[in-house]
VOPAGU-2260 file (C-alpha; in pm, 1 decimal, decimal comma):
REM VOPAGU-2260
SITE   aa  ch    i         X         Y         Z
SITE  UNK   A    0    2558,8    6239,1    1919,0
SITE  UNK   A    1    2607,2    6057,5    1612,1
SITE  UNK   A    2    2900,7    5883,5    1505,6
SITE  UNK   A    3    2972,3    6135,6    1197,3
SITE  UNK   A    4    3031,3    6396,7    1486,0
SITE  UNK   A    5    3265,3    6141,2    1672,0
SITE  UNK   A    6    3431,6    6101,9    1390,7
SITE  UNK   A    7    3505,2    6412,0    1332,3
SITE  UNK   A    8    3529,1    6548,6    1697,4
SITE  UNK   A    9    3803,4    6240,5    1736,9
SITE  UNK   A   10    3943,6    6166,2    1406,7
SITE  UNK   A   11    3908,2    5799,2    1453,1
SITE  UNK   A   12    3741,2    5655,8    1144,4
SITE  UNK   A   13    3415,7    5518,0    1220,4
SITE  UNK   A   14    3548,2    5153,9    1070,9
SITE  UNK   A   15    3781,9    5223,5    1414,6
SITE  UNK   A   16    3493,0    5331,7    1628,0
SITE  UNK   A   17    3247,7    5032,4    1546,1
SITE  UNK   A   18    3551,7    4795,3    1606,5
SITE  UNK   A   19    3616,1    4925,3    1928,7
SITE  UNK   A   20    3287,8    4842,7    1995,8
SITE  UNK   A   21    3342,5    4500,5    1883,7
SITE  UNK   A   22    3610,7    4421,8    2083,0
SITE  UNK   A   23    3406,0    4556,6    2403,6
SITE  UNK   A   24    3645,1    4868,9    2488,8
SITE  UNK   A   25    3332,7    5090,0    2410,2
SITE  UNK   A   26    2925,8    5052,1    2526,2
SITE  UNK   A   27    2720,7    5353,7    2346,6
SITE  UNK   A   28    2409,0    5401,0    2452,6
SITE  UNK   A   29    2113,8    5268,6    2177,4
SITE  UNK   A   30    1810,7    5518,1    2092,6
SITE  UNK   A   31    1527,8    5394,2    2189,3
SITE  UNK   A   32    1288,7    5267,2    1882,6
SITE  UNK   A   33    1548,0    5280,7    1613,4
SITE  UNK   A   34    1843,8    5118,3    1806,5
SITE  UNK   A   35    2069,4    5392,9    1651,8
SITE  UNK   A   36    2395,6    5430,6    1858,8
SITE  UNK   A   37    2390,2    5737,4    2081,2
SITE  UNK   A   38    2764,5    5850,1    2162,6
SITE  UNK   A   39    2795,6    6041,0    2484,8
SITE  UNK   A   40    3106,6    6268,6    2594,6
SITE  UNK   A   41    3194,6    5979,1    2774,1
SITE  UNK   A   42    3247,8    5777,7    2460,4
SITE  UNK   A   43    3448,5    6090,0    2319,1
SITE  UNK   A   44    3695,3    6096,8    2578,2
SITE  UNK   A   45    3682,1    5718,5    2590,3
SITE  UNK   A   46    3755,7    5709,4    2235,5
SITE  UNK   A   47    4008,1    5973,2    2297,3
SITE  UNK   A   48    4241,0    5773,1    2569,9
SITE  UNK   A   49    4215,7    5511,8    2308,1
SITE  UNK   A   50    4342,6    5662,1    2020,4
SITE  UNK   A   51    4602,7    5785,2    2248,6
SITE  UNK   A   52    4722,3    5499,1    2387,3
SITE  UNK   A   53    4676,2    5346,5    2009,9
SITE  UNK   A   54    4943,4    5590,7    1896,2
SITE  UNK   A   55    5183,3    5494,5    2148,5
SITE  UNK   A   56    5094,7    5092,2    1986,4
SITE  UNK   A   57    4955,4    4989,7    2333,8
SITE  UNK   A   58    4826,0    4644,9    2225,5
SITE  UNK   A   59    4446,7    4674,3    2265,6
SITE  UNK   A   60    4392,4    4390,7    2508,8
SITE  UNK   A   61    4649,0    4648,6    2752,8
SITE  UNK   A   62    4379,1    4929,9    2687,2
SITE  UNK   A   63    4110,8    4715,9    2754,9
SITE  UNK   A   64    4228,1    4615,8    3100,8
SITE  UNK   A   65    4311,9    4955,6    3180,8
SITE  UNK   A   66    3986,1    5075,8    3048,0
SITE  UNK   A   67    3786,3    4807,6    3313,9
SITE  UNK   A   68    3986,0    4933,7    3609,8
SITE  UNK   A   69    4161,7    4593,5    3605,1
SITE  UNK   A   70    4541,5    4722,4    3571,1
SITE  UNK   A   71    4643,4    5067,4    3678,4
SITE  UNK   A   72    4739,6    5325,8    3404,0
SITE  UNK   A   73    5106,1    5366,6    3545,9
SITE  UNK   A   74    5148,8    4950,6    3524,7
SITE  UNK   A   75    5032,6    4929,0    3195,6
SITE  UNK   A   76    5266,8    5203,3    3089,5
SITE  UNK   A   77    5566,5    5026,4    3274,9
SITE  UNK   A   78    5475,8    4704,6    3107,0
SITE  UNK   A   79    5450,8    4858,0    2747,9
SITE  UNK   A   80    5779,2    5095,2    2821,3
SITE  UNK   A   81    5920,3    4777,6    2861,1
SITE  UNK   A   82    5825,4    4596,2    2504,7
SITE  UNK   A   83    5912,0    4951,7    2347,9
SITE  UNK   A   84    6225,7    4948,7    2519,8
SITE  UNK   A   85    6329,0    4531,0    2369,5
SITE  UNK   A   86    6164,3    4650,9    2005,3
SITE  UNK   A   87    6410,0    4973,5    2029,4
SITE  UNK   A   88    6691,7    4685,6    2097,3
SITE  UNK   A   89    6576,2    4499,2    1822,2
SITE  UNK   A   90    6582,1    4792,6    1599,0
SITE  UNK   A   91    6917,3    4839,4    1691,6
SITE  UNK   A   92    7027,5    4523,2    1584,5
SITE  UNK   A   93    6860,7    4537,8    1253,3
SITE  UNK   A   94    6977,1    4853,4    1180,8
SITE  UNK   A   95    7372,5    4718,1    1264,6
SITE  UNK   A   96    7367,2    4424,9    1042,6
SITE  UNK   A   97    7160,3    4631,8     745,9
SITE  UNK   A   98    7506,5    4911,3     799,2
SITE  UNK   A   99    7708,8    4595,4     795,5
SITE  UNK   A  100    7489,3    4473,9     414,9
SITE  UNK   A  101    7530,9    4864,2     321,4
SITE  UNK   A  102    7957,9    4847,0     306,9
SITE  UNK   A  103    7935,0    4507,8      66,5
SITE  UNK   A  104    8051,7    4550,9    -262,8
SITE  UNK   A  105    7887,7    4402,2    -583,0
SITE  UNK   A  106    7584,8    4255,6    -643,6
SITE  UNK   A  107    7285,4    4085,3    -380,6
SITE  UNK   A  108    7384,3    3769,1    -596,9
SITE  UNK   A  109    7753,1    3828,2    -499,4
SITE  UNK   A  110    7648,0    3820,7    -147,0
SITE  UNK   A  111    7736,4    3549,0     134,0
SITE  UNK   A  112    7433,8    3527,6     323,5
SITE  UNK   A  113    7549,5    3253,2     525,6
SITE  UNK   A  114    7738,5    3432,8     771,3
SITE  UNK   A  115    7473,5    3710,1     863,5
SITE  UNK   A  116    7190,1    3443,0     905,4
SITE  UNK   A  117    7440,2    3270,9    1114,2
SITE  UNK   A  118    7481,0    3660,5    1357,1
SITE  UNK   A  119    7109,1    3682,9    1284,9
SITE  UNK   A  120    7057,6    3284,9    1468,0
SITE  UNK   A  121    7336,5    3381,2    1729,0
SITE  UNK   A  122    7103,9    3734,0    1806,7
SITE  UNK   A  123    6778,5    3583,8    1785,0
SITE  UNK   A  124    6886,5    3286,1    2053,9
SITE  UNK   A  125    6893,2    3652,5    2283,7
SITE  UNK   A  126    6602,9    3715,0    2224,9
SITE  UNK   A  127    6647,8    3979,0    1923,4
SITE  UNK   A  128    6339,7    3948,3    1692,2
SITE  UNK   A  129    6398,1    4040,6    1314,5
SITE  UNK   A  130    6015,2    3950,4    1194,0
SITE  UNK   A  131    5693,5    4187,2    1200,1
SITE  UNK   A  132    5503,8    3998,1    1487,1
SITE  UNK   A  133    5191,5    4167,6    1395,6
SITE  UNK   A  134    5184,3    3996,6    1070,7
SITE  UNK   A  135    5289,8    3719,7    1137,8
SITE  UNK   A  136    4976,9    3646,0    1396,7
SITE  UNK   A  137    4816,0    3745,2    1101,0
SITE  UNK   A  138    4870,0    3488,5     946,1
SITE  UNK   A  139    4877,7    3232,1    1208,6
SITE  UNK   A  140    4471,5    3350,2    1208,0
SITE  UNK   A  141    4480,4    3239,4     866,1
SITE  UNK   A  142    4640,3    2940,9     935,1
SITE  UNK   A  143    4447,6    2845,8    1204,5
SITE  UNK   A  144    4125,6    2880,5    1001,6
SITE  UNK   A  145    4202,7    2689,6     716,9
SITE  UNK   A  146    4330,8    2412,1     928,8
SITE  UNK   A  147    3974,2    2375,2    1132,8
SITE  UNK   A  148    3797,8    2408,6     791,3
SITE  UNK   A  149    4034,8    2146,0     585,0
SITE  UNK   A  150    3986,8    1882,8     893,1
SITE  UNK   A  151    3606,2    1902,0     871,5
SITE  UNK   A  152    3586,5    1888,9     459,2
SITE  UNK   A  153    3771,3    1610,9     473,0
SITE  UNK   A  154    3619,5    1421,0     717,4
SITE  UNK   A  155    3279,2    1530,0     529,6
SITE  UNK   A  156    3445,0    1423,5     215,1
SITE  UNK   A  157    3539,3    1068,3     365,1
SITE  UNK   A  158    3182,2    1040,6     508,4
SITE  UNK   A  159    3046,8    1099,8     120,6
SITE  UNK   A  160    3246,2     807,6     -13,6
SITE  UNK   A  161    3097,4     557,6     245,8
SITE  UNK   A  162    2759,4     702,5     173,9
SITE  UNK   A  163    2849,1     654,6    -195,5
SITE  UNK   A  164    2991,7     304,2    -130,7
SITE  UNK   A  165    2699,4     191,6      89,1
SITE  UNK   A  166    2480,2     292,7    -151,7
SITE  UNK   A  167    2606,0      99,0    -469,9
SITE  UNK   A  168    2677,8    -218,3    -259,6
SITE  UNK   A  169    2288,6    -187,8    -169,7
SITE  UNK   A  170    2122,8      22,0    -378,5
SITE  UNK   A  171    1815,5     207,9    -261,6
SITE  UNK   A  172    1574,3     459,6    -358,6
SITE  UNK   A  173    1763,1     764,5    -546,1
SITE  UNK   A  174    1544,9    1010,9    -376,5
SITE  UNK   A  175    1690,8     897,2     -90,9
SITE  UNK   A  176    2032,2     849,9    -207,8
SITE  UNK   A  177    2033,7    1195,7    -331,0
SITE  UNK   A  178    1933,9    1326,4      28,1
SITE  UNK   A  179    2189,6    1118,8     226,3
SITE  UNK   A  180    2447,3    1284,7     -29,0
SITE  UNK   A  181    2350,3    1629,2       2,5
SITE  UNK   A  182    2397,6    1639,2     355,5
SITE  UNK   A  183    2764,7    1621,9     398,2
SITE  UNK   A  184    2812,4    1846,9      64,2
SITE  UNK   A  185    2581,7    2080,1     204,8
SITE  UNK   A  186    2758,2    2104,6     516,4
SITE  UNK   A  187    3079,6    2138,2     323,4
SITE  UNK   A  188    2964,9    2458,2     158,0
SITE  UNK   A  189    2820,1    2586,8     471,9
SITE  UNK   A  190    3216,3    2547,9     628,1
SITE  UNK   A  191    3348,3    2739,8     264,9
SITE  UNK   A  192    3082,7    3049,6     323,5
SITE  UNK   A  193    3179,1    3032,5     733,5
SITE  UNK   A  194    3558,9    3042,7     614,0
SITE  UNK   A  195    3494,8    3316,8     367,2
SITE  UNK   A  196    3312,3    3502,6     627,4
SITE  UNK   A  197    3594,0    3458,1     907,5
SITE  UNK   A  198    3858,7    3603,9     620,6
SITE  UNK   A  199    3662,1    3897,9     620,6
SITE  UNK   A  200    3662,4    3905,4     991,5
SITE  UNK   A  201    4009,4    3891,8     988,3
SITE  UNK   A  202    4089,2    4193,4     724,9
SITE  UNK   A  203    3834,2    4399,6     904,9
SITE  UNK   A  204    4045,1    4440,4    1219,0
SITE  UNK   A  205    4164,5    4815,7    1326,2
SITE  UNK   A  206    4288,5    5017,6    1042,2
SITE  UNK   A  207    4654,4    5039,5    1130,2
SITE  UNK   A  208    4780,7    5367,5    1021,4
SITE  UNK   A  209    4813,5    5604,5    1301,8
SITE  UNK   A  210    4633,8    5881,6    1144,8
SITE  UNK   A  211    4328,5    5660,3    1139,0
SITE  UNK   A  212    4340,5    5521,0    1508,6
């Protein structure tokens, strides 16, 4: 079957489906001659314990190991029961110090923050966590990215000034001179489009509302 009927026989969105794919939790079969994806009801019910498990927020590297056999189902429940169980804590904690903000008088401006960061530092040395984790390796991604990218235009950027240098202290052909320059510049646009393309990468992940797992 195609993937309009998955789609609709699954309600995963087929941005979901093909990233599944992606990230090796799903092998359909390719038509022979047009290389067109052909979806068996193995894939359906494949995609099916997925989007289950993706509604419970089973991280997908769990699913993946209990798709290959690799951990058993009940395991993988015990170990995400588990991280359900410490986010429930945290949630509990947030939502005590957000009653505690809810009985101040005045103002935000008015408020002594001071004292609940200082309960927040005292919770989070437990182990409470306060931030969207999620997000934030989001954006370590991001980080991460433009790090590798900055270290190579620089060093590509230092490389053109001793080409530039070398060149005026003994000057030589411009033909040349124009070739010897265009090689780190072109390999500094090649890093921008790579970095552009791994940004895209990285807001093409799973759509993350529920109702489109």
């Amino acid at each position: 079957m195609q993937i309009n009927e998955v789609e609709q026989r699954v309600g995963i969105t087929k941005k979901n489906i093909r990233f599944y794919e992606q990230e090796g939790l799903l092998s359909p079969s390719r038509q022979a001659g047009n290389g067109y994806r052909n979806y068996s009801e193995a894939d359906v019910a494949r995609l099916q314990q997925i989007k289950l498990l993706r509604k419970l927020d089973v991280p997908l590297g769990e699913i993946g190991q209990m798709l290959s056999g690799s951990r058993p189902l009940a395991e993988g429940m015990r170990r995400h029961l588990a991280t359900l169980e410490q986010r429930q804590a945290d949630l509990a904690s947030a939502q005590s110090l957000t009653a505690a903000l809810a009985q101040q008088q005045g103002m935000l401006a008015d408020l002594d923050a001071a004292a609940h960061l200082a309960r927040m530092d005292e919770l989070e040395k437990k182990g409470v966590r306060f931030i969207n984790i999620q997000k934030q390796d989001k954006a370590q991604r991001y980080r991460g990215a433009l790090t590798a990218a900055l270290v190579f235009m620089l060093l590509m950027a230092a490389l053109e000034g001793m080409l530039v240098w070398a060149i005026l202290t003994d000057p030589i052909p411009w033909p040349l001179a124009v070739g010897f320059l265009a090689v780190p510049l072109v390999m500094i646009v090649g890093v921008l489009l790579a970095l552009r393309d791994r940004f895209r990468q990285i807001e093409e992940g799973e759509e993350d509302l529920a109702a489109k797992y």
